[in-house]
C-alpha positions in Angstrom: -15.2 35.6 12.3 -16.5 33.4 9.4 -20.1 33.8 8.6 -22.5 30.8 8.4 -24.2 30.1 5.6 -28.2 29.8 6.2 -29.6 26.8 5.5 -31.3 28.2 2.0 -27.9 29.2 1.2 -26.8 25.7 1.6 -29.0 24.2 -0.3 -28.5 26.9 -3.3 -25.1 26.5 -3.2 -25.6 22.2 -3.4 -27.5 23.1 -6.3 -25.0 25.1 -8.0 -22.7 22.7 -7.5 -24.7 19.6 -8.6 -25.3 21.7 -12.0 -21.3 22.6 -12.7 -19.2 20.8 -15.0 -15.7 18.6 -13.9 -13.7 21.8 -14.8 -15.8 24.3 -12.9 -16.3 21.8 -9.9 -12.5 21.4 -9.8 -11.9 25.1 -10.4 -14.6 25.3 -7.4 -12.8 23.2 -4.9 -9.2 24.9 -5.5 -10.7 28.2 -4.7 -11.6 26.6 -1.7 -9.1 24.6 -0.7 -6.4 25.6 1.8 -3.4 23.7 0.4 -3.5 25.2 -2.8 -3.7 28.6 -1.1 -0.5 27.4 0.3 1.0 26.3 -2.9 0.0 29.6 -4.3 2.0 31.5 -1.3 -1.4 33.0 0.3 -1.3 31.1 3.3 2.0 30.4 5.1 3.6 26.8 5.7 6.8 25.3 6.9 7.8 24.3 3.8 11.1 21.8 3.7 10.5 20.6 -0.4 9.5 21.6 -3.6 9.8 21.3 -7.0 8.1 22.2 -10.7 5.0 19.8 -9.6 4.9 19.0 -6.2 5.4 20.8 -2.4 6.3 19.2 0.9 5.2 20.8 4.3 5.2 20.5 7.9 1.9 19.0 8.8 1.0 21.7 12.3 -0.3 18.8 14.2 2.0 16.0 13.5 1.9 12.5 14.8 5.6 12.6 15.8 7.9 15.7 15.2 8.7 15.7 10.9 5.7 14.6 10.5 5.5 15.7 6.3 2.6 16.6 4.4 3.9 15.8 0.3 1.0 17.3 -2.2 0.8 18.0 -6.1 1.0 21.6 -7.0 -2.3 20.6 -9.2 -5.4 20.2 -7.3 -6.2 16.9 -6.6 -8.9 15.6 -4.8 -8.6 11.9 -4.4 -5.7 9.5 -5.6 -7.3 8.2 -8.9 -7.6 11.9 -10.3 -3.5 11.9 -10.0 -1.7 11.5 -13.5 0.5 8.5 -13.5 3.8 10.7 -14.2 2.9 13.0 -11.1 2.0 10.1 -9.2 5.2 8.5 -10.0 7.2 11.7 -9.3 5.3 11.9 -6.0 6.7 8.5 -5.0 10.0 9.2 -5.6 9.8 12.7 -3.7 8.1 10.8 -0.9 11.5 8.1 -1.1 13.9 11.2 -1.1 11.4 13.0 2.2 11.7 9.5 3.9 15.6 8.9 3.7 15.9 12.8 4.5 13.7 12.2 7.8 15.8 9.1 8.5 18.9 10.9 8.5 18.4 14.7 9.8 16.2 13.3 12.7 17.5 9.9 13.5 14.4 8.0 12.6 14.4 4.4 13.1 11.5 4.4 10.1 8.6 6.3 8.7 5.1 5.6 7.6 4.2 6.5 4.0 0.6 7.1 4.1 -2.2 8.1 1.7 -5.4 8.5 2.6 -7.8 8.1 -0.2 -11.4 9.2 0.6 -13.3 10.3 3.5 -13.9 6.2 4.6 -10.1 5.6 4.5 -9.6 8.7 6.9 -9.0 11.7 4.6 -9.6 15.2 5.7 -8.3 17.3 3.7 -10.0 17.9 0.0 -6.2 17.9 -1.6 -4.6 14.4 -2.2 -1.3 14.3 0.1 1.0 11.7 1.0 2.0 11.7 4.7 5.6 11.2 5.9 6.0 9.8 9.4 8.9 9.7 11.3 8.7 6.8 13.6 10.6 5.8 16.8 10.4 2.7 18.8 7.6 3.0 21.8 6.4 6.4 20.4 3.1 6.2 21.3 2.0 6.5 17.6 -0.8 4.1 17.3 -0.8 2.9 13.3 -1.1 -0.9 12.7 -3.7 -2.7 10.1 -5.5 -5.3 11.9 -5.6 -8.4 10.8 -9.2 -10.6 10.7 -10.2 -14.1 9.6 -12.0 -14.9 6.6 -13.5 -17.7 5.1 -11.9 -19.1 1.8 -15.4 -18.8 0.3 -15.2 -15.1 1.3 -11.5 -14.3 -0.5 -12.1 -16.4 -3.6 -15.2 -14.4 -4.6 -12.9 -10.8 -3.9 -10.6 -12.3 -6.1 -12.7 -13.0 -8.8 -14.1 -10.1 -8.4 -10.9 -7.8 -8.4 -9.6 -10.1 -10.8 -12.8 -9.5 -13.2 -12.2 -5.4 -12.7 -8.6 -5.9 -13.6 -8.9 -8.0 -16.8 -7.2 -10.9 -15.5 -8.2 -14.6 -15.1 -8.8 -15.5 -11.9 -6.9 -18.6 -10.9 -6.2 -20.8 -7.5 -2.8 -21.4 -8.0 -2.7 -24.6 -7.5 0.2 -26.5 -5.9 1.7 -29.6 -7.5 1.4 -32.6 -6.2 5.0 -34.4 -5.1 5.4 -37.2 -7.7 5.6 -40.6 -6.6 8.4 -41.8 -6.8 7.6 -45.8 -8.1 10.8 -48.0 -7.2 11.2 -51.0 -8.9 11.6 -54.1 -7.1 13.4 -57.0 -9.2 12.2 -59.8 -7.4 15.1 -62.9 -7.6 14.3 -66.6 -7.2 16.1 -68.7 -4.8 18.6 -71.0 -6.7 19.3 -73.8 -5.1 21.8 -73.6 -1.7 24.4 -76.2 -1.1 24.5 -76.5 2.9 28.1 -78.3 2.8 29.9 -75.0 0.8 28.0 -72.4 3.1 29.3 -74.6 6.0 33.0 -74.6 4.9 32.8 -70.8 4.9 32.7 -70.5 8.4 35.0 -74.1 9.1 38.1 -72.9 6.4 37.2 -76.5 5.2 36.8 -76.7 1.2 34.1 -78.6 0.0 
């Protein structure tokens, strides 16, 4: 049985924490953490992938059978602490896992999810991507919902992200159709001779 901590314990240990530096806080957490136990081969996993920088496991209460839990080796915490070149490694692991689910257990999709921070639904303390086998009418409920905003509201995110990105914010602005100006050559009457215009229609020549 685990043993509490007390609540002076708690509050010794914040404390200790507060005071460590980013290497002994991330040293900290990997002890701690129970996927990088399982990357180390302490604690058993279903594993169906791995490689020099990443592992891919059965997650034990999936969503729908397959369901695949794809980690860095490294201990990560949140997406943003992820080197490019793993992360880009990761996505094409999670491309190979998703084709792999498609195939062996006749998916008709998959959801590639990360969740990034406790707000966004993470609970785990190692960053993972999650591989989801989906089926039509599975019961899985996923779907982004999608609200009404004011313009007002969107163009000041935009200049906002824009502004953290480095990038001019713009409306991109939709040309105008050109008119199209036709020109009109306006002929004068000459003068009509009423006996030839008759003739026309009587075979008679003037």
């Amino acid at each position: 049985m685990e043993k509490k901590l007390t609540p002076e314990q708690i509050a010794e240990l914040k404390e200790k924490i507060k005071n460590m530096s980013p290497e002994e806080l991330k040293e900290f957490q990997k002890k701690q953490c129970i996927f990088c136990q399982i990357v180390e081969g302490r604690v058993s996993a279903k594993k169906v992938y791995e490689d020099e920088v990443s592992i891919a496991i059965l997650d034990i209460n999936p969503a729908n059978p397959g369901h695949i839990l794809l980690m860095p080796r490294e201990h990560y915490t949140i997406l943003p602490q992820v080197p490019e070149s793993e992360i880009n490694h990761l996505a094409a692991v999670a491309k190979k896992l998703s084709n792999a689910v498609l195939r062996a257990l006749d998916a008709k999709g998959t959801n590639i999810i990360v969740a990034n921070g406790v707000a966004a639904g993470q609970k785990a303390q190692h960053m993972m991507i999650h591989i989801i086998p989906r089926k039509e009418k599975d019961s899985v409920a996923f779907s982004i919902p999608q609200k009404e905003h004011s313009m007002e509201e969107l163009d000041s995110v935009q200049k906002r992200l824009a502004q953290k990105f480095g990038t001019v914010a713009e409306e991109r602005q939709v040309p105008k159709p050109k008119e199209v100006e036709a020109e009109i050559k306006e002929e004068k009457p000459g003068k009509v001779d009423l006996d030839e215009i008759s003739s026309l229609f009587s075979g008679r020549k003037k």
